[in-house]
C-alpha positions as CSV (number, residue, x, y, z in Angstrom):
1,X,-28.3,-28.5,-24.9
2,X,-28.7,-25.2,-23.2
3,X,-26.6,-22.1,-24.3
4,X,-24.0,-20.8,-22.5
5,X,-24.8,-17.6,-20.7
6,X,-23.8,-14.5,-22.1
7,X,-20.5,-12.6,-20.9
8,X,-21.4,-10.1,-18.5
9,X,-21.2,-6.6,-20.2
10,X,-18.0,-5.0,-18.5
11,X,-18.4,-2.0,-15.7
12,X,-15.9,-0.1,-17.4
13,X,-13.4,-0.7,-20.8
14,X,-10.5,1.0,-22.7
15,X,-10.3,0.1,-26.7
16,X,-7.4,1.1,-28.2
17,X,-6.7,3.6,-25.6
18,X,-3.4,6.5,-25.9
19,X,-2.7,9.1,-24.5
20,X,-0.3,11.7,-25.2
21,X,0.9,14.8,-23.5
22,X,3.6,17.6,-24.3
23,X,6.3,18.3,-22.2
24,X,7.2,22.1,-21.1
25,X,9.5,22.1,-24.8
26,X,6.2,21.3,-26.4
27,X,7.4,17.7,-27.3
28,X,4.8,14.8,-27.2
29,X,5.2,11.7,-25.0
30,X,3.5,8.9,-25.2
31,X,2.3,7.6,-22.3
32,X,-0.5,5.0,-23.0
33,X,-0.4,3.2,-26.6
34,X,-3.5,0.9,-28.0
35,X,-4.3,-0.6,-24.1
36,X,-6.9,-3.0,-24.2
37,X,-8.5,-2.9,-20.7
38,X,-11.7,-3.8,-18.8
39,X,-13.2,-4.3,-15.4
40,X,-15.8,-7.0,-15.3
41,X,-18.4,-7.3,-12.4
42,X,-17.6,-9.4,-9.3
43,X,-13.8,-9.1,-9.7
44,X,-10.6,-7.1,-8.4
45,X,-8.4,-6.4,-11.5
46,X,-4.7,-5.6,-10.1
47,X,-2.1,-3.4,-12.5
48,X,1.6,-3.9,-12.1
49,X,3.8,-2.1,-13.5
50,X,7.1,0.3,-13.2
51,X,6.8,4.0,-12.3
52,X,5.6,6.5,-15.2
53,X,4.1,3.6,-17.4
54,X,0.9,4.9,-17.3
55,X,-1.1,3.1,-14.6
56,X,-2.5,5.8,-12.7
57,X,-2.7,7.2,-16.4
58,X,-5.3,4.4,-17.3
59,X,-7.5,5.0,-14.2
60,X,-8.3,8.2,-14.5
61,X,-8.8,7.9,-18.2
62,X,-11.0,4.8,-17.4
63,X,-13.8,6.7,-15.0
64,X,-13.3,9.9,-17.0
65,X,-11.4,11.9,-14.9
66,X,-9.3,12.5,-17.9
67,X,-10.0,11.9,-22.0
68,X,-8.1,9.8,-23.8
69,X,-5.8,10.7,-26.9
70,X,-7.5,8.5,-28.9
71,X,-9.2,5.0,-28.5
72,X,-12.9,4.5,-27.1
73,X,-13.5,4.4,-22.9
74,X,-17.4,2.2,-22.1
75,X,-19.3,1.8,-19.3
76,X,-21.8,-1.2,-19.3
77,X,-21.4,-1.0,-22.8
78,X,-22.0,2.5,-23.7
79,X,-19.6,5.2,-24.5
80,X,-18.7,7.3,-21.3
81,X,-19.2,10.7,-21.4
82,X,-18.1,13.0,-18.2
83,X,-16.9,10.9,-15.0
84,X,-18.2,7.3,-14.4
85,X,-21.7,7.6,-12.4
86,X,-20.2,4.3,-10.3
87,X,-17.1,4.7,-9.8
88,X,-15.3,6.0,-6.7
89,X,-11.5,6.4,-6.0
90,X,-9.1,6.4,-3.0
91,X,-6.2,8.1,-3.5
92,X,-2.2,7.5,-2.0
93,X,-2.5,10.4,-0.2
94,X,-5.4,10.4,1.8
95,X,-7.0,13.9,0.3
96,X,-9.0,14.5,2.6
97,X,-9.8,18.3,3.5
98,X,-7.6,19.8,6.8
99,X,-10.9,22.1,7.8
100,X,-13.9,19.2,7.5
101,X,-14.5,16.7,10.3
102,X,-14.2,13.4,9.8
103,X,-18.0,12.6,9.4
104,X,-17.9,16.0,7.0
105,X,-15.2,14.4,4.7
106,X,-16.8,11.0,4.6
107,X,-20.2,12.7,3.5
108,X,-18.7,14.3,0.7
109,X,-19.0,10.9,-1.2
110,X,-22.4,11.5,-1.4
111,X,-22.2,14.8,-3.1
112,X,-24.6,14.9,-6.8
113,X,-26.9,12.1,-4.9
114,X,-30.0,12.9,-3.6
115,X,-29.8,11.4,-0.4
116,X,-32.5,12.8,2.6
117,X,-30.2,14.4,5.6
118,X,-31.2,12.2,7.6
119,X,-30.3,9.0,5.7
120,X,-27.2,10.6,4.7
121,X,-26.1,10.7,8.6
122,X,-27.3,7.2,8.8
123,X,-25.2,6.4,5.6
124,X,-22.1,8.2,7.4
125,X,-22.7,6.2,10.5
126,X,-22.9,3.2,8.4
127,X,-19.6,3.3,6.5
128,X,-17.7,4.7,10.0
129,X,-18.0,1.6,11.5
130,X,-17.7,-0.5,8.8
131,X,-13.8,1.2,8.5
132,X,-13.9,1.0,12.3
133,X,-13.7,4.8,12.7
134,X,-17.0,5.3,14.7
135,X,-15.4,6.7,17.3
136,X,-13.4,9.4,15.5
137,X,-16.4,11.2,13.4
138,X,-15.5,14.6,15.4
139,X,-12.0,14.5,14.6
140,X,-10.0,16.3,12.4
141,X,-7.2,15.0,9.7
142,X,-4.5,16.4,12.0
143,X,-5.5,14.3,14.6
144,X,-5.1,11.0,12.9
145,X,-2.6,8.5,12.1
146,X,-1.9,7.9,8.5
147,X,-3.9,4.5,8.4
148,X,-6.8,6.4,9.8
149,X,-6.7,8.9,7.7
150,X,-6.9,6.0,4.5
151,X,-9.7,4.3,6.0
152,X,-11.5,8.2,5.8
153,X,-10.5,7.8,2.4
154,X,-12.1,4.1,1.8
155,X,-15.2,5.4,3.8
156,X,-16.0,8.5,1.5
157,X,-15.6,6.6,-1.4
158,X,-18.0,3.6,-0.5
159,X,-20.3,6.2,1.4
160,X,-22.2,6.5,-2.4
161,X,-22.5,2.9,-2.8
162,X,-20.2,2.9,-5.7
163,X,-20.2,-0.4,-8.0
164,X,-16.5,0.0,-8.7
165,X,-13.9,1.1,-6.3
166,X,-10.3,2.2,-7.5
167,X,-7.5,2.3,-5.8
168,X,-4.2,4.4,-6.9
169,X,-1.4,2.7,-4.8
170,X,-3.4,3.2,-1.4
171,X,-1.5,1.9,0.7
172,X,2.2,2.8,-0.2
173,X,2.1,5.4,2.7
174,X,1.3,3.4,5.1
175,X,3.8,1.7,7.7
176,X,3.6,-2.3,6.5
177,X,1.5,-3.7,9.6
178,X,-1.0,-1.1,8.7
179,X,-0.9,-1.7,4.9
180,X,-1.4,-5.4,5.6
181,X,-4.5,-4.9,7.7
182,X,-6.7,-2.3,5.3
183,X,-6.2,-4.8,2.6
184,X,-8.0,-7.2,4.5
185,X,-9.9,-4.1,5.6
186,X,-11.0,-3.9,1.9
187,X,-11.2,-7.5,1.3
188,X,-13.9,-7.8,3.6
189,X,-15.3,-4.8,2.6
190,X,-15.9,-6.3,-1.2
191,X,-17.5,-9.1,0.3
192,X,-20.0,-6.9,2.2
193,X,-23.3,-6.7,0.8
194,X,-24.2,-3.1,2.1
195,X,-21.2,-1.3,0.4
196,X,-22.8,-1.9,-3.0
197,X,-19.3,-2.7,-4.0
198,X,-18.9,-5.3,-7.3
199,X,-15.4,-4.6,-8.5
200,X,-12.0,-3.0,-7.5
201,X,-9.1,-1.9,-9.4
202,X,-5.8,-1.6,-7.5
203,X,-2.6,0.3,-8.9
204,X,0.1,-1.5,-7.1
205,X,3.9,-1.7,-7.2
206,X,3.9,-4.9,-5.0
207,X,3.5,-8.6,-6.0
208,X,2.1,-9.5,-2.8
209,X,-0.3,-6.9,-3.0
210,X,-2.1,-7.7,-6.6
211,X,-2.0,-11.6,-5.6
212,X,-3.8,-10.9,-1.8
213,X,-6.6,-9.2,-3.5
214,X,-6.6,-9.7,-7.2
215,X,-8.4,-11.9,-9.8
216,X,-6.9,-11.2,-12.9
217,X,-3.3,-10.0,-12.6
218,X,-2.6,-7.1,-15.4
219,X,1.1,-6.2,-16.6
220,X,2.3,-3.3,-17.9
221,X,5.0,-2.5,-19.8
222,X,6.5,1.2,-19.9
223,X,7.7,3.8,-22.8
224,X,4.9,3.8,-24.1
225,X,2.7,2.0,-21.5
226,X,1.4,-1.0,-23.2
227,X,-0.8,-4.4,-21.5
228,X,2.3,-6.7,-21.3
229,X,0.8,-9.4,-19.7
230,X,-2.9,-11.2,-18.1
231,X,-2.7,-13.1,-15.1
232,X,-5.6,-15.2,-14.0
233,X,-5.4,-15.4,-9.7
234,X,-7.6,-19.2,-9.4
235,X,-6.2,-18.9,-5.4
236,X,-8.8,-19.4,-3.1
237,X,-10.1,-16.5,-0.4
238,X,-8.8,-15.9,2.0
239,X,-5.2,-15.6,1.2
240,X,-2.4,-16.6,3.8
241,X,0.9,-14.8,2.6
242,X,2.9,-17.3,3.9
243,X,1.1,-20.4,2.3
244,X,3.2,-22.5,0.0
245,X,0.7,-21.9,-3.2
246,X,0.7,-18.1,-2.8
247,X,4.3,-17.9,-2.5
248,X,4.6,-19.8,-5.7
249,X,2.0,-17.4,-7.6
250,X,4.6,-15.0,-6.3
251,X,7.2,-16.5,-7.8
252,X,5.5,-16.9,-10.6
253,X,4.0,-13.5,-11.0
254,X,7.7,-12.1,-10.3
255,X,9.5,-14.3,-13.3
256,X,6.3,-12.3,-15.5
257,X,7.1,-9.2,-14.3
258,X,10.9,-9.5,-14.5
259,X,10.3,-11.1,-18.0
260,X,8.7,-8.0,-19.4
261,X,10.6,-5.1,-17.5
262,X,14.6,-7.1,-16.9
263,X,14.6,-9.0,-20.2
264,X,17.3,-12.2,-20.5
265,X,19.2,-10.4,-23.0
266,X,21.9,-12.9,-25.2
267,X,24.9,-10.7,-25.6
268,X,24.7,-8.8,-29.2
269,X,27.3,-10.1,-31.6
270,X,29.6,-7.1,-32.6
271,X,28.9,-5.1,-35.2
272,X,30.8,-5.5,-38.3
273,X,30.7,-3.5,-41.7
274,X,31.8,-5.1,-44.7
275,X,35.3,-3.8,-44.9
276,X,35.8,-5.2,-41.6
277,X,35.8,-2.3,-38.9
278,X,33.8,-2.3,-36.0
279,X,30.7,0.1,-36.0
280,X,29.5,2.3,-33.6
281,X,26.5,0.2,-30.7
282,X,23.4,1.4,-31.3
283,X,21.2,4.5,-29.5
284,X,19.2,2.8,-26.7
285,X,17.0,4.1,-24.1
286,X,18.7,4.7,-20.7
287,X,16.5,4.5,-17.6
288,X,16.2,7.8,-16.1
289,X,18.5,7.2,-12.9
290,X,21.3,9.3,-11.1
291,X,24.9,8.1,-10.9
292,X,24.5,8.5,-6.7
293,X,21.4,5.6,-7.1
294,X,23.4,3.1,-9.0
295,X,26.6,3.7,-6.5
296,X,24.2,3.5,-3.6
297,X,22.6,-0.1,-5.0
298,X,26.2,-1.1,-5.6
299,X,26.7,-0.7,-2.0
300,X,24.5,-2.7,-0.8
301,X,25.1,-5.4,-2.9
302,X,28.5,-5.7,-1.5
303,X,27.4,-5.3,2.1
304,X,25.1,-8.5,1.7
305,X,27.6,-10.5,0.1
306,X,27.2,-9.4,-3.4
307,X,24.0,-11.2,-4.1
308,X,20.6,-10.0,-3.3
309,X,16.8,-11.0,-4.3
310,X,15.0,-8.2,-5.9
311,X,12.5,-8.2,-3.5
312,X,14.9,-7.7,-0.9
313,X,16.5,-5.4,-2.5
314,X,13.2,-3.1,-2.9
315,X,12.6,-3.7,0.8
316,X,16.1,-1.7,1.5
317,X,16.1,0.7,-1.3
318,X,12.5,2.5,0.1
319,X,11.8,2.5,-3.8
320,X,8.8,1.9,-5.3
321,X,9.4,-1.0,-7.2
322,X,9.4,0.5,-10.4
323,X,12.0,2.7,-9.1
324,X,14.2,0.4,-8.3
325,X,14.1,-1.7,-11.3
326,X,15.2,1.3,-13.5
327,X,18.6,1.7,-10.8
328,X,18.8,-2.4,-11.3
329,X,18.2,-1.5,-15.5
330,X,21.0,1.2,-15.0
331,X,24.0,-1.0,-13.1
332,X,23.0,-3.7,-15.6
333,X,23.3,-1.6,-18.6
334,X,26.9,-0.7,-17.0
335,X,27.7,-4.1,-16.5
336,X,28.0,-3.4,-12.8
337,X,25.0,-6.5,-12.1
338,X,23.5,-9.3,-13.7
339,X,19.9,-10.2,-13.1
340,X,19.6,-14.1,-13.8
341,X,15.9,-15.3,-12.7
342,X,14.8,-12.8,-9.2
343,X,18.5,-12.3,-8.3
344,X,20.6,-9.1,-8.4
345,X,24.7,-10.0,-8.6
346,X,27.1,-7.7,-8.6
347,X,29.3,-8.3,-11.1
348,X,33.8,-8.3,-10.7
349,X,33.2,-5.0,-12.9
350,X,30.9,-3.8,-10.3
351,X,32.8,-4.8,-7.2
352,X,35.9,-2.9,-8.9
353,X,33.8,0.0,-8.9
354,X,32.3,0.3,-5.3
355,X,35.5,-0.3,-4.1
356,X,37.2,2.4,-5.7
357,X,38.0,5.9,-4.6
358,X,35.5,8.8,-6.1
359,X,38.8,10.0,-8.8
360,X,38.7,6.3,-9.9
361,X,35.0,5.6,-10.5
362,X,35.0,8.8,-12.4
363,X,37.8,6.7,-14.9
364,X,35.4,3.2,-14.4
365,X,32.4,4.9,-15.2
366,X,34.1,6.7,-18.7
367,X,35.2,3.4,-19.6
368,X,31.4,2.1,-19.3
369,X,29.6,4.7,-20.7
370,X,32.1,4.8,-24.2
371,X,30.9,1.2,-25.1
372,X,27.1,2.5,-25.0
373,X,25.7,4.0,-28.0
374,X,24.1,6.4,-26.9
375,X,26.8,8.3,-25.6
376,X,28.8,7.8,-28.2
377,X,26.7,9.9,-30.4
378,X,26.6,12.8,-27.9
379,X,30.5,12.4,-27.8
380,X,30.9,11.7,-31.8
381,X,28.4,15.1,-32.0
382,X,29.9,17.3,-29.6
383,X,33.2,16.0,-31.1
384,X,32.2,18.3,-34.4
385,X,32.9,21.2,-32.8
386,X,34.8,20.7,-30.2
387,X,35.9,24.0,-28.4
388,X,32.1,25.1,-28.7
389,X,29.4,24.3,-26.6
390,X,26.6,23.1,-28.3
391,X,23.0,24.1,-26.8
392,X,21.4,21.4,-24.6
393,X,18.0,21.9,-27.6
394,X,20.5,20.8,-30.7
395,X,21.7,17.6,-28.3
396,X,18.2,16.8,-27.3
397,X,17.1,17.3,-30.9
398,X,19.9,14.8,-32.3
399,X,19.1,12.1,-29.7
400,X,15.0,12.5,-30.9
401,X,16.3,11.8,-34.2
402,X,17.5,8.7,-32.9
403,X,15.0,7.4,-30.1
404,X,11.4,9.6,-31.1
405,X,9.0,7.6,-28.9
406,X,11.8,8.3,-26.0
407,X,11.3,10.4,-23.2
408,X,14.4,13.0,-24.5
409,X,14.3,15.3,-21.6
410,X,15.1,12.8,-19.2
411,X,17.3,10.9,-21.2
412,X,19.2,14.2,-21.6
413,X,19.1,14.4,-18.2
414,X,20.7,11.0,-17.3
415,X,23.1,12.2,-20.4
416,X,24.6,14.7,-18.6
417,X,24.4,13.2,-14.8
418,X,26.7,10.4,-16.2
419,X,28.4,12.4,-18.4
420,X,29.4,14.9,-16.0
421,X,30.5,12.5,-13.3
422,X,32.4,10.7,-15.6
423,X,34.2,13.9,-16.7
424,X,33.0,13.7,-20.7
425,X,30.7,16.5,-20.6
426,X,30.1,19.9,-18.6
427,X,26.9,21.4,-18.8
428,X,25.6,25.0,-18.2
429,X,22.6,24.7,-16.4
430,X,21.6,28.7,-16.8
431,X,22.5,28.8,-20.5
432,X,21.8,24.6,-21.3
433,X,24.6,24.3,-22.9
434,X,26.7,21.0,-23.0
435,X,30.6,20.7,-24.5
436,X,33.3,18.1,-24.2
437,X,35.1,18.0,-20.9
438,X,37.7,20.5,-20.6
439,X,38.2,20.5,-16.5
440,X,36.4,23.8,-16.3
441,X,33.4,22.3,-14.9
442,X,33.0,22.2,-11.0
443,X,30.1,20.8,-9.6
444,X,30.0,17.3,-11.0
445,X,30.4,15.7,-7.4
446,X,28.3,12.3,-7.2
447,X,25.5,13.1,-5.4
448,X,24.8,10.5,-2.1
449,X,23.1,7.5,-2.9
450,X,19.8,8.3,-3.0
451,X,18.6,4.9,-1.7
452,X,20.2,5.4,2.3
């Protein structure tokens, strides 16, 4: 019997990787925690996942652009010290430099090579038409469209001949014919031998987009940013969109996703002390989303029938995904929707709302917000000195106590947006501090909905 061959050493890996920063207070946040992650040669890893979970995080920490808090970062094997020699990256918003030519930003990707001038033109020329931009080497930025620009971008990074190409959402910019066209752009690109390309990671918001290109499917989940879930992608090249087997890895990537970031919750049973009274719900996270958002997703619920698909909800919103999960986590947390399987349903509590005038959501929303924990201990604090502001630092300080791997400035944040509409609190912005409503605060209009 012959052995098996070995398991090719990967081009780049994350043990154990965190990372931590501090906030302007000085307060740590966790953004990655104990990610297990590598890129293996020949593939196109995609990573999912909701805004501010890390992913473009775990990129730059995985070619060195950044050091991890702790854990260990390898490439081919080795510990990396300094920036990846074969990696290159194309970036969401183009980057390329206003005063430099075309031809002169593309041949910045092979800066630190030594590459003869004249094969470096010849390189430059290469890559141009290979993007389809031979025309255009004179130009300048100004003078191109925003899916030229990207394809500047994807030139100077291949222009080196890297072995692994990352990609940090690049084509979230673009209009959606264009989008649709560079990935296949970059597609054929992976398969051409002269780019030198073996691997690609993508940072997506978008199903469709991680199933087009990718092999293995990576999920992550948010506060801290953890690997959720791995998703093998056995769908044959090329990929039709509208083909009945990728639109069932679609569904089936969406019931992951929706699994790890809009939980089936079973209702908790109340909570009941032994002598019988009811005790206060627990502290819990609340996503970091204005009240004009959740009012503006409410509204278009009920102006397509009070029933939507997520997807095509995200299509309307102008969101990022992630983004518009946390508003979806918001009206849910409100009971204003219910999220059974991919579907968004505005609930009777939720139509009630919408349809109310601004002086009654203000009453609807106070209702709402009393049965969540969380700001029932801002109330039940305030509450212990009632005709006294408290500073915004002793508020923040008691919800830490509650939720320390949370993200307490914007929780405090979302306290008072709510809080304000909803007439509990009023906030001093100038001297941050918060007290019980007493109808001397002014500027707690709802803001528009965000999402027109």
């Amino acid at each position: 019997m012959s052995a098996l061959p070995a398991p090719a050493v990967p081009i780049a890996r994350a043990s154990g990787v965190s990372k931590t920063f501090r906030d302007e207070d000085g307060r740590e946040r966790v953004i990655l925690k104990g990610v297990e992650f590598e890129i293996r040669p020949n593939e196109v890893v995609a990573v999912l996942g909701p805004s501010g979970c890390g992913k473009s995080t775990l990129l730059r920490i995985l070619i060195g652009l950044i050091p991890p808090s702790s854990g260990t970062v390898e490439q081919h094997g080795r510990p990396l010290t300094g920036i990846h020699p074969g990696a290159a990256v194309v970036f969401q918003n183009f980057a390329l430099f206003p005063w430099l030519t075309v031809e002169e930003n593309v041949r910045l990707g092979l800066n630190g090579r030594s590459v003869a001038d004249d094969r470096a033109r010849e390189r430059v020329r290469e890559v141009l038409a290979a993007v389809g931009l031979s025309g255009a080497a004179r130009a300048y930025p100004k003078e191109l469209s925003g899916g030229m620009k990207q394809r500047v971008g994807i030139a100077r990074a291949v222009a080196g001949r890297p072995e692994l190409l990352c990609m940090d959402e690049p084509f979230s910019a673009l209009d959606v014919l264009t989008a649709e066209l560079l990935r296949s752009e970059v597609y054929r690109l992976l398969n051409d031998p002269s780019t030198g390309l073996s691997s690609v990671l993508l940072i997506t918001h978008l199903i469709e987009e991680a199933i087009y290109l990718g092999d293995r499917i990576v999920v992550l989940g948010a506060n801290p940013g953890t690997v959720r879930r791995e998703i093998v992608n056995a769908l044959p090249h090329p990929r039709a969109v509208r083909e009945p087997a990728f639109l069932k890895m679609v569904e089936q990537v969406h019931d992951v996703v929706m699994g790890v970031h809009l939980p089936e919750e079973e209702p908790a049973p109340a909570r009941v002390s032994v002598s019988g009274r009811r005790l206060a719900p627990p502290v819990l996270p609340l996503p970091n989303v204005r009240v004009g958002e959740t009012g503006g997703l409410l509204d278009i619920l009920l102006h397509n029938g009070g029933e939507m698909d997520l997807f095509a909800l995200d299509r309307i919103t102008e969101y990022d995904f992630g983004r518009t999960i946390a508003v979806v986590k918001a009206a849910e947390l409100l009971d204003f929707v219910e999220t059974p399987k991919q579907r968004v349903l505005l609930t009777e509590k939720g139509r009630e709302y919408v349809k109310a005038p601004p002086s009654e959501r203000r009453y609807l929303l106070k209702r709402r917000l009393l049965s969540l924990g969380t700001f029932c201990a801002v109330v039940k604090f305030l509450a212990e000195m009632p005709d006294t502001p408290r500073s915004g630092e002793a508020v923040r300080d008691m919800l830490a106590t509650h939720l320390p791997a949370d993200d307490i400035p914007a929780l405090f944040e979302t306290v008072v947006n709510w809080g304000r509409y909803a007439e509990l609190f009023e906030y001093d912005g100038n001297a941050d501090e918060i007290g019980l409503w007493s109808g001397r605060d002014g500027e707690n209009d709802e803001p528009p909905p965000e999402s027109e």
